[in-house]
Kinemage of the C-alpha trace (Angstrom):
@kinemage 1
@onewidth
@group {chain A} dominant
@subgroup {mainchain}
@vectorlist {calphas} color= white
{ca unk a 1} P 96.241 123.320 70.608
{ca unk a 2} L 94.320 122.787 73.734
{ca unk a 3} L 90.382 123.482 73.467
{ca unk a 4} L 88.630 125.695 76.124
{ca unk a 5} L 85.524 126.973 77.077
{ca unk a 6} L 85.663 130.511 78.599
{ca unk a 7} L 83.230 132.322 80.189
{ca unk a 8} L 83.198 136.207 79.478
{ca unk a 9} L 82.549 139.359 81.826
{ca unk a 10} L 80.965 141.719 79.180
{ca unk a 11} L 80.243 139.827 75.863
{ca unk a 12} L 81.632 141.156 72.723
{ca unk a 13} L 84.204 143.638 74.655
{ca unk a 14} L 85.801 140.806 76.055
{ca unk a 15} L 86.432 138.853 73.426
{ca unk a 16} L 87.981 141.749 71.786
{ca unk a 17} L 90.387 142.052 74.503
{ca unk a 18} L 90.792 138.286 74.602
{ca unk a 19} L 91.887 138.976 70.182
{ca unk a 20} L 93.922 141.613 71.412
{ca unk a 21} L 95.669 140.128 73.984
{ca unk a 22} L 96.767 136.947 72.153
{ca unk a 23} L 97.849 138.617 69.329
{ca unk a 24} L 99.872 140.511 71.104
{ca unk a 25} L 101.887 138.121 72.830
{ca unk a 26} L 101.627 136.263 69.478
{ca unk a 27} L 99.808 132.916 70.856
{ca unk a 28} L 98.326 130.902 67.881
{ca unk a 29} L 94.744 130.800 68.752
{ca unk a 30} L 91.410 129.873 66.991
{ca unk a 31} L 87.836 130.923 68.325
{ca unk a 32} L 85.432 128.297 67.361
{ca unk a 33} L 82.278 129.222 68.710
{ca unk a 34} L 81.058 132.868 70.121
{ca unk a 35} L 78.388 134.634 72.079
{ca unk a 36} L 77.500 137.094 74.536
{ca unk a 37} L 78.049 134.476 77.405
{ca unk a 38} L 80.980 132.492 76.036
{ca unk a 39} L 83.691 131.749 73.900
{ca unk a 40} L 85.114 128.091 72.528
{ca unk a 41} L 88.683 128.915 72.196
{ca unk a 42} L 91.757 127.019 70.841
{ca unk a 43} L 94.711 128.178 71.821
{ca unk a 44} L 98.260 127.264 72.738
{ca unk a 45} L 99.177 129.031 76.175
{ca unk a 46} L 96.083 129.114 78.297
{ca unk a 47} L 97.941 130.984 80.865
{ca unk a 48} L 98.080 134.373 78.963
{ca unk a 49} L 94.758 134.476 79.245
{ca unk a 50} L 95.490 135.395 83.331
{ca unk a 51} L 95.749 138.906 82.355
{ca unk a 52} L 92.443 139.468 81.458
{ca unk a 53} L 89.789 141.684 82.886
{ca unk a 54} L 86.739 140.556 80.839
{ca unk a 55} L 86.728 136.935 81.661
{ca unk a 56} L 86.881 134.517 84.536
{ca unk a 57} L 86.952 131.084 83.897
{ca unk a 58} L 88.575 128.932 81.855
{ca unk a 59} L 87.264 125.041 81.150
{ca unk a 60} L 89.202 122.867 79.324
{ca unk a 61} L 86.578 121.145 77.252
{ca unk a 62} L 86.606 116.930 78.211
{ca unk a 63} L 83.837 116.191 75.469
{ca unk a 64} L 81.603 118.000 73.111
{ca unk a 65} L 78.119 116.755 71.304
{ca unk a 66} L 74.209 117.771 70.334
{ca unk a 67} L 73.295 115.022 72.412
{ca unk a 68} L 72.935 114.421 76.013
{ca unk a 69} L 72.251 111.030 76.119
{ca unk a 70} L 75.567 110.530 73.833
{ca unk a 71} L 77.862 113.121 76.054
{ca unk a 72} L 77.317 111.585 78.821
{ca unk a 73} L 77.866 107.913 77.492
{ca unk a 74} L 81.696 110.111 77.448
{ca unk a 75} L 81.912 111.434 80.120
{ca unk a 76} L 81.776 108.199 81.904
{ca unk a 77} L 84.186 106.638 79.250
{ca unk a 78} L 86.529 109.396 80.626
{ca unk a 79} L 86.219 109.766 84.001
{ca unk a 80} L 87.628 112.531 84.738
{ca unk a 81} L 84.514 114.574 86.077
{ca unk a 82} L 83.353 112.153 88.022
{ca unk a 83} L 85.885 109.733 89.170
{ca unk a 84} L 86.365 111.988 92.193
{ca unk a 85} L 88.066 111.558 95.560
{ca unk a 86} L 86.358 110.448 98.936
{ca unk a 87} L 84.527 113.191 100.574
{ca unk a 88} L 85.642 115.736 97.192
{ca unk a 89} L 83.379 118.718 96.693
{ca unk a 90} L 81.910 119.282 93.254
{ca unk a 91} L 79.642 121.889 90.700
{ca unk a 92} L 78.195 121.903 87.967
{ca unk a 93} L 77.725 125.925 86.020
{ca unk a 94} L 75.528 125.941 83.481
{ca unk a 95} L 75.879 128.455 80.458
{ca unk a 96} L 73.768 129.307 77.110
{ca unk a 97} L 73.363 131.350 73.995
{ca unk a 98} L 69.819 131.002 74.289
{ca unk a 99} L 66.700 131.601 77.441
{ca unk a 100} L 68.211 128.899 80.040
{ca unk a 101} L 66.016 125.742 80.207
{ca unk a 102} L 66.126 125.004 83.913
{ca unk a 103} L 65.043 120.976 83.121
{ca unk a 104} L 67.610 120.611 80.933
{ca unk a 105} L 70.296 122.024 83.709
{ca unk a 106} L 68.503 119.953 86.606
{ca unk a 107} L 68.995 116.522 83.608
{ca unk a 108} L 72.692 117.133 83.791
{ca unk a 109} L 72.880 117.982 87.102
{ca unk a 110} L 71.295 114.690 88.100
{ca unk a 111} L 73.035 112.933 85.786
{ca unk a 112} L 76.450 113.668 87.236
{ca unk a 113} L 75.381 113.492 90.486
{ca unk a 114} L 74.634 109.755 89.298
{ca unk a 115} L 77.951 108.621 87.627
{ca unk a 116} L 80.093 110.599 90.320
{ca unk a 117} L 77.813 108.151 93.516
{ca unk a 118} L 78.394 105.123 91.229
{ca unk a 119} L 82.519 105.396 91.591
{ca unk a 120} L 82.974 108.281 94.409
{ca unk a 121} L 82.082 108.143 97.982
{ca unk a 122} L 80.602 110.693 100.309
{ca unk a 123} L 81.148 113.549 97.962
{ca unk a 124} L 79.410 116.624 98.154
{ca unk a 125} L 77.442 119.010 95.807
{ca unk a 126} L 78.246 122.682 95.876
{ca unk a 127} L 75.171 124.713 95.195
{ca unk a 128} L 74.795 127.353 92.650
{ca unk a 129} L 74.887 130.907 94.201
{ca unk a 130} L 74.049 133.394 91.149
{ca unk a 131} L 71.493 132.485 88.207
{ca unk a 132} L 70.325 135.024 85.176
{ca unk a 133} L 68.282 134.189 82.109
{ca unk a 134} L 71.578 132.672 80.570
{ca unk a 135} L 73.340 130.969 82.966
{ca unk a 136} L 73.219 129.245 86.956
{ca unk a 137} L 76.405 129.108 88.326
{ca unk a 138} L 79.167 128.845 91.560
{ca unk a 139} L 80.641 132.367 91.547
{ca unk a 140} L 84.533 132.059 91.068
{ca unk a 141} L 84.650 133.709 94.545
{ca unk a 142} L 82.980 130.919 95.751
{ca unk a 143} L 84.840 128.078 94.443
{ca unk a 144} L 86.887 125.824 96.954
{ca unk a 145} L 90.046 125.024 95.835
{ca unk a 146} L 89.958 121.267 95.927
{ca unk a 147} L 86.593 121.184 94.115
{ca unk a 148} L 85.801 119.745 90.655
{ca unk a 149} L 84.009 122.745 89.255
{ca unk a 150} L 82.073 121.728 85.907
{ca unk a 151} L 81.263 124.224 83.599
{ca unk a 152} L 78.572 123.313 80.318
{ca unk a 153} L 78.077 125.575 77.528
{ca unk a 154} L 74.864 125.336 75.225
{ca unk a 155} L 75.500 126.931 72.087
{ca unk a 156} L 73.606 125.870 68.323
{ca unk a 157} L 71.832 123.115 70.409
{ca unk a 158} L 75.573 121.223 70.925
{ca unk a 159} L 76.870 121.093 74.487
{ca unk a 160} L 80.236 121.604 75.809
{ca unk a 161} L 81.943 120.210 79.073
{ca unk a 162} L 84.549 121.157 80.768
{ca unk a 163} L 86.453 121.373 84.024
{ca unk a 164} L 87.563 125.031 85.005
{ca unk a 165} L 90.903 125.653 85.440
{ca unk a 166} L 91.308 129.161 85.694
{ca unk a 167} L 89.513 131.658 87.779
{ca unk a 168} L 89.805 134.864 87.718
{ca unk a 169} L 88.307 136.185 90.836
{ca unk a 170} L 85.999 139.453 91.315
{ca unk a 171} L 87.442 139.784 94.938
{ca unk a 172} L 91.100 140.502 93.677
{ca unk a 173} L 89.745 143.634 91.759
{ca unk a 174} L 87.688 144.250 94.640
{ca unk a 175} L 89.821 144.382 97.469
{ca unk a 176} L 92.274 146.878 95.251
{ca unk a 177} L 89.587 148.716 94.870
{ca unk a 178} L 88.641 149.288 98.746
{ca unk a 179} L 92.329 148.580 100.175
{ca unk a 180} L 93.671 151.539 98.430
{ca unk a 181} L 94.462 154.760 100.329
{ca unk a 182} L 92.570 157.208 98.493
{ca unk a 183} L 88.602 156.365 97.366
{ca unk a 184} L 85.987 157.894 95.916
{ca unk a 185} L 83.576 156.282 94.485
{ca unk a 186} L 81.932 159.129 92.575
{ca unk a 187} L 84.600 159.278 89.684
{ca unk a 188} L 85.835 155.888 90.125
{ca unk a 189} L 85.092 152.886 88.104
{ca unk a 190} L 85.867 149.301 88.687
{ca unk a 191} L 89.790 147.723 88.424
{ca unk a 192} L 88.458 144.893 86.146
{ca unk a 193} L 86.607 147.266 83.739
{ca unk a 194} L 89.707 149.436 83.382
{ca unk a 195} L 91.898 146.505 82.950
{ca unk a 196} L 89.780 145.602 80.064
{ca unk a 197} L 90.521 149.265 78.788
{ca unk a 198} L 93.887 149.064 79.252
{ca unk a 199} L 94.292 145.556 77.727
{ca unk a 200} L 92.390 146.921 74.208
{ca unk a 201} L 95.152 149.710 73.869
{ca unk a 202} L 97.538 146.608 73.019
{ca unk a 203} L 100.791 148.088 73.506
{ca unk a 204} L 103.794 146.758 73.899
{ca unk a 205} L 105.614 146.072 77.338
{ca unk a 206} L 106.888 149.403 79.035
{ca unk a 207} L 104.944 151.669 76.786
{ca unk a 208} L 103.823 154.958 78.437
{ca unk a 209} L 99.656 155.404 78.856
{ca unk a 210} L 98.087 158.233 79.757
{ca unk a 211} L 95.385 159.375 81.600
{ca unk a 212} L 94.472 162.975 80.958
{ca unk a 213} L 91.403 162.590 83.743
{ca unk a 214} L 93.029 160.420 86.661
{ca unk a 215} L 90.709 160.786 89.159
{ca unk a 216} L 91.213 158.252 91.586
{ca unk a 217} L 94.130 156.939 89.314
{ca unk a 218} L 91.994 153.208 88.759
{ca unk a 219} L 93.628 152.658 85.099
{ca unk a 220} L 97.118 153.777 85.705
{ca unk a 221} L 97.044 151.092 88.808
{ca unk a 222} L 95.990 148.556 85.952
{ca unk a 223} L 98.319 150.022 83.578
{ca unk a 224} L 100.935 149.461 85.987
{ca unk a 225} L 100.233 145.832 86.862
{ca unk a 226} L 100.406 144.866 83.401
{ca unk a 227} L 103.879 146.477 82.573
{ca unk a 228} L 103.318 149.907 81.551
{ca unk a 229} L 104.619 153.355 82.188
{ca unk a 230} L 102.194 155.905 83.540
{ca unk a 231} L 101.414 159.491 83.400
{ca unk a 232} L 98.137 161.179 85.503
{ca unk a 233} L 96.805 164.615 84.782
{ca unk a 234} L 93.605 166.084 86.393
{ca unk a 235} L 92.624 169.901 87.124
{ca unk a 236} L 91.973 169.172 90.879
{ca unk a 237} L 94.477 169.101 93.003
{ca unk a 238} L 93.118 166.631 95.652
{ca unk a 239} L 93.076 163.956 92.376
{ca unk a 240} L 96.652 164.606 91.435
{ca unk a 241} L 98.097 163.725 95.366
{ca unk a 242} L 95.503 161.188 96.145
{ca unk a 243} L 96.404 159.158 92.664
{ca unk a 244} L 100.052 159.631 93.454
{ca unk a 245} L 99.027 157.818 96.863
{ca unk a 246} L 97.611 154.734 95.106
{ca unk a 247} L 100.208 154.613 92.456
{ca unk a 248} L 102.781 154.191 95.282
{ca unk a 249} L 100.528 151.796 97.236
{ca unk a 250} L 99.717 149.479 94.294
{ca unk a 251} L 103.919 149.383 93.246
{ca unk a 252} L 104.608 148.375 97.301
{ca unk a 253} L 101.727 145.758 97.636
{ca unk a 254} L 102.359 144.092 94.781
{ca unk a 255} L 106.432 144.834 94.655
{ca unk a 256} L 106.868 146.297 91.298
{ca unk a 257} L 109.380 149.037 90.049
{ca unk a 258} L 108.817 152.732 90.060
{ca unk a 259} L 106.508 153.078 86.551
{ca unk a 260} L 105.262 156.250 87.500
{ca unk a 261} L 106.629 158.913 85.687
{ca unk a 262} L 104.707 161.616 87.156
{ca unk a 263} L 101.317 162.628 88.054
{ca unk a 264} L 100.225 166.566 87.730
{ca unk a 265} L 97.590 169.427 87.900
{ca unk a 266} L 96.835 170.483 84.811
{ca unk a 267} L 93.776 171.050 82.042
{ca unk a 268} L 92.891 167.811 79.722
{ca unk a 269} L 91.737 170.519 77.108
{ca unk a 270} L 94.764 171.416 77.282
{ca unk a 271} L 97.894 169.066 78.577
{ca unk a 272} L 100.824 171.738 78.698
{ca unk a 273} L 102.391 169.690 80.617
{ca unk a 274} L 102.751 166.813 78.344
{ca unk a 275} L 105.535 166.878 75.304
{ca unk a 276} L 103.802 166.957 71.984
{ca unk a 277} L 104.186 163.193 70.542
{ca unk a 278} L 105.634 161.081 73.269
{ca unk a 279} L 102.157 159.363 74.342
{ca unk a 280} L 102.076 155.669 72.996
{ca unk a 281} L 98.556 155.095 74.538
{ca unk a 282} L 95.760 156.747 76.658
{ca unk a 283} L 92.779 155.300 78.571
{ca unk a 284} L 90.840 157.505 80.139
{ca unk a 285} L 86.955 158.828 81.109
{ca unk a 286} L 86.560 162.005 80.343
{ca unk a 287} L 83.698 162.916 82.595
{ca unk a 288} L 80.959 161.046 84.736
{ca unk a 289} L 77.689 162.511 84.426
{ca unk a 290} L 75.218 163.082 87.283
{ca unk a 291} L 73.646 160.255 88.839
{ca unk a 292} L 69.744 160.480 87.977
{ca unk a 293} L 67.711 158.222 90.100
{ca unk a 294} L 64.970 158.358 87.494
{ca unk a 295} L 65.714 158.620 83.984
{ca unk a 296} L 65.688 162.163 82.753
{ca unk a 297} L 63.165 163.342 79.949
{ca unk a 298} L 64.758 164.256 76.338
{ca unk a 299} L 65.525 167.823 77.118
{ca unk a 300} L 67.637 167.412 80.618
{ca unk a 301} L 69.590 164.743 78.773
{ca unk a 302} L 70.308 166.242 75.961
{ca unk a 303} L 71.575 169.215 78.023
{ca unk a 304} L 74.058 167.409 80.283
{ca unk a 305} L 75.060 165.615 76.671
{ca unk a 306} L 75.629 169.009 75.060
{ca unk a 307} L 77.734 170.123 78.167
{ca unk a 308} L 79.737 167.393 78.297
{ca unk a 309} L 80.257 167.469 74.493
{ca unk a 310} L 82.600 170.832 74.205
{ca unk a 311} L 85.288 169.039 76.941
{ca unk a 312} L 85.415 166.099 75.059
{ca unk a 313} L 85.633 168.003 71.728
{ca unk a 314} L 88.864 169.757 73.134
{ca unk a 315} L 90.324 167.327 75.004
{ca unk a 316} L 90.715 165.067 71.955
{ca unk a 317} L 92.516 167.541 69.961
{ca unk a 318} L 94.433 168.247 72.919
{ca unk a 319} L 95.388 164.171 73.185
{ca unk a 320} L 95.988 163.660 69.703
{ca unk a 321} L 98.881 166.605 70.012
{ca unk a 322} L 100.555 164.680 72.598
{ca unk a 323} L 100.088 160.816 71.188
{ca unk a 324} L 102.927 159.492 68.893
{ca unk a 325} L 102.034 158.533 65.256
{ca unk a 326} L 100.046 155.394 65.425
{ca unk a 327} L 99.389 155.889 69.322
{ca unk a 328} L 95.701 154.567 70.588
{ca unk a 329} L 93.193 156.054 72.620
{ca unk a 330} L 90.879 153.820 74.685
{ca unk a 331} L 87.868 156.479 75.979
{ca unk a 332} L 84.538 156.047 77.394
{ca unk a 333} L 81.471 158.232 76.182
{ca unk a 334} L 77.972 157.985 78.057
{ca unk a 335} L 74.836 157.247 76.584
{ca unk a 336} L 71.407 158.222 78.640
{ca unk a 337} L 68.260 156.538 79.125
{ca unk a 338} L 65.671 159.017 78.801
{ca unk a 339} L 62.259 158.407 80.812
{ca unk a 340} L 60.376 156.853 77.295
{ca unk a 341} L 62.961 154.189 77.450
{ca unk a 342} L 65.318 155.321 74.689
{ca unk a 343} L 68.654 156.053 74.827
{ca unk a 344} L 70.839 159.339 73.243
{ca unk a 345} L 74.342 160.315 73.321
{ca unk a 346} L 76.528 162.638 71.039
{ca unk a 347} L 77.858 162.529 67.972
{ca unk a 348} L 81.554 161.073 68.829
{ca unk a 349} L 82.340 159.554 65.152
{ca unk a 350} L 82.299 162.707 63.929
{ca unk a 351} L 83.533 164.609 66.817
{ca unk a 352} L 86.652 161.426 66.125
{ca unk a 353} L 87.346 162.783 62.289
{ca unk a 354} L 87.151 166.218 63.263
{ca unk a 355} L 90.101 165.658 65.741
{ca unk a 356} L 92.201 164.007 63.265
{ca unk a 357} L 91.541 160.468 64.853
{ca unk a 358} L 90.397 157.264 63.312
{ca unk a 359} L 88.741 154.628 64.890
{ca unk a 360} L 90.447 151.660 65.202
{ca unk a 361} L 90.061 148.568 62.831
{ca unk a 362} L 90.993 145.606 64.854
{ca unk a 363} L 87.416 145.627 66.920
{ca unk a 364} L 84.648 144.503 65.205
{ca unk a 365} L 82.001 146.832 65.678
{ca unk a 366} L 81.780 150.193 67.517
{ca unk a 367} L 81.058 151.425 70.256
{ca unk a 368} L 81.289 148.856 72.556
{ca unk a 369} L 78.337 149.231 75.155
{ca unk a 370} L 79.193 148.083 78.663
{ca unk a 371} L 76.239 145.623 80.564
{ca unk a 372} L 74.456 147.628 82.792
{ca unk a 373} L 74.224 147.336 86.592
{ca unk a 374} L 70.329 146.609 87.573
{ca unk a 375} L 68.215 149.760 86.487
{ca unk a 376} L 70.916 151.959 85.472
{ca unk a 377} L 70.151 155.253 83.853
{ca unk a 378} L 73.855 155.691 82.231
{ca unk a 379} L 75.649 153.180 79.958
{ca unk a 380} L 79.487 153.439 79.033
{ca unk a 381} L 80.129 153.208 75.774
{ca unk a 382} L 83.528 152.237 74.947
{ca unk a 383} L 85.853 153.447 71.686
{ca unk a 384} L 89.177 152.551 70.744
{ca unk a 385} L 90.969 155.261 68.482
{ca unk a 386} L 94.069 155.532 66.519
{ca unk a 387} L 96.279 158.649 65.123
{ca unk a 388} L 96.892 157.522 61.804
């Protein structure tokens, strides 16, 4: 098996997609090393890994060892990195488990710029474009497509090269996120995080997912890219056309067959329109609570919590009616930061036993909190259940 290095979107939620995934198509696969930040993965088919929404790029690893002064004593033995083409662009991202040392990225930096002068000529150096307290890196959106893009991981004081191979770019979930016909972004969350929620459900090819909340219909368009049947159900009627809209606008851009079995108006409490136990899988976010430009104080929180509570209370009785035995639920809850800097939500483990669910063993530890986007007052918290 080949050895990779892959770079995650959000931490511990995408390497359990990444499990999931591979399992499911049954690819032998190992994970070596793991972190927020990255993965070291063995694995046999690289190329499944295309289907993922929680990571986007894929090294394979040239060399591996604690020391610097040893790796790149390899690197030059192998050439590969730096034996480059006249006039051939280049990069070098930089990613740790620990505070990023900036010397330590400018040493390798230099050092490669060294060995690729010594046998390359006229080359250039890509600059980095983003940079965090654990990484500096070429976004994937910026990569040119001739380029040698290098990619180090720091984990346990060893380092890891590699030269990327996949990318998974941000502007492909983008632009089917503003090219389709009908937007909002009040109720709307991004394609790649409700890929990843699709991709935990791990159901078979052709299955039929649910979403008792459509909205804007963002994870039946996922669902439907990766193979699935869909069914939308929301209370407002201007949600039930305009997700019918996308649904037929993602099947003609991207020529797929009809998988839409039908999109209504109807209550999530209740789903009368949906035959008891014929659901393999739903994905779906219940409700999106208001957007606070300051966090609220205890008492405002815990109101909009305690309102939110009784839909989510019936809903899930309502979707364990209509899932088959052994069907999965992937749902997000919210947790709010309150102004003293803590955060509170509701009790949803019990609020799961009470509805006759039971959360789902293959993940290793739940919920699942998603990052959060500069100083935001509302977190996702994601849950994957099963009807036992």
């Amino acid at each position: 098996m080949d050895r990779f290095l892959v770079i995650l979107v959000n931490g511990y939620l995408s390497q359990a997609e990444l499990k999931i995934i591979l399992s499911k198509a049954m690819i032998k696969f190992k994970i070596i090393e793991n972190n927020e930040i990255f993965v070291i993965l063995e694995v046999e088919k690289a190329s499944e890994l295309l289907k993922l929404g929680g990571i986007y790029k894929v090294g394979e690893i040239i060399c591996v060892n604690n020391s610097l002064e040893r790796i790149f004593d390899e690197i030059e033995q192998d050439g590969t990195l730096t034996n480059l083409e006249d006039k051939q662009q280049w990069n070098v991202s930089y990613y740790s488990d620990e505070m990023m040392d900036i010397d330590v990225f400018n040493e390798i930096q230099n050092n490669f710029a060294g060995l690729i002068k010594e046998s390359s000529k006229k080359t250039k150096f890509i600059r980095n474009n983003m940079k965090s307290d654990n990484f500096i890196e070429l976004s994937v959106d910026k990569e040119k497509e001739d380029a040698v893009n290098i990619l180090v991981g720091n984990s346990n004081k060893k380092y890891y090269i590699a030269e990327n191979k996949i990318s998974i770019k941000s502007i492909d979930f983008i632009d089917r996120d503003l090219n389709r016909p009908y937007q909002d972004s009040r109720i709307s969350l991004s394609p790649r995080t409700a890929r990843i929620l699709v991709n935990i459900l791990g159901l078979e090819d052709g299955s039929t997912i649910l979403d008792p909340f459509c909205g804007t219909g963002t994870f039946l368009m996922e669902s439907i890219i990766q193979g699935y049947k869909v069914i939308g159900v929301d209370n407002r009627k201007e949600c039930v056309f305009g997700t019918k809209k996308n649904l037929l606008w993602i099947m003609k851009e991207q020529n797929l067959r009809n998988r839409m079995k039908y999109v209504k108006q109807d209550d999530a409490e209740k789903l009368s329109c949906v035959e008891t136990s014929t659901i393999d899988g739903i994905v779906t976010e219940p409700i999106l609570l208001p957007h606070f430009k300051n966090s609220p104080n205890y008492e405002i929180a815990e109101d909009v919590l305690k309102k939110s509570k009784k839909i989510y209370e019936k809903s899930l009785r309502a979707m364990f009616r209509v899932l088959k035995n052994n069907g999965k639920v992937s749902i997000v809850t919210p947790r709010i930061k309150t102004r003293d800097n803590n955060y509170i939500t509701f009790s949803f483990r019990k609020m799961v036993k009470e509805s006759g669910f039971i959360l789902d063993n293959r993940l290793d530890e739940q919920p699942f909190v998603m990052k959060a986007s500069g100083d935001q007052k509302v977190l996702r918290e994601i849950w994957l259940l099963k009807k036992n």
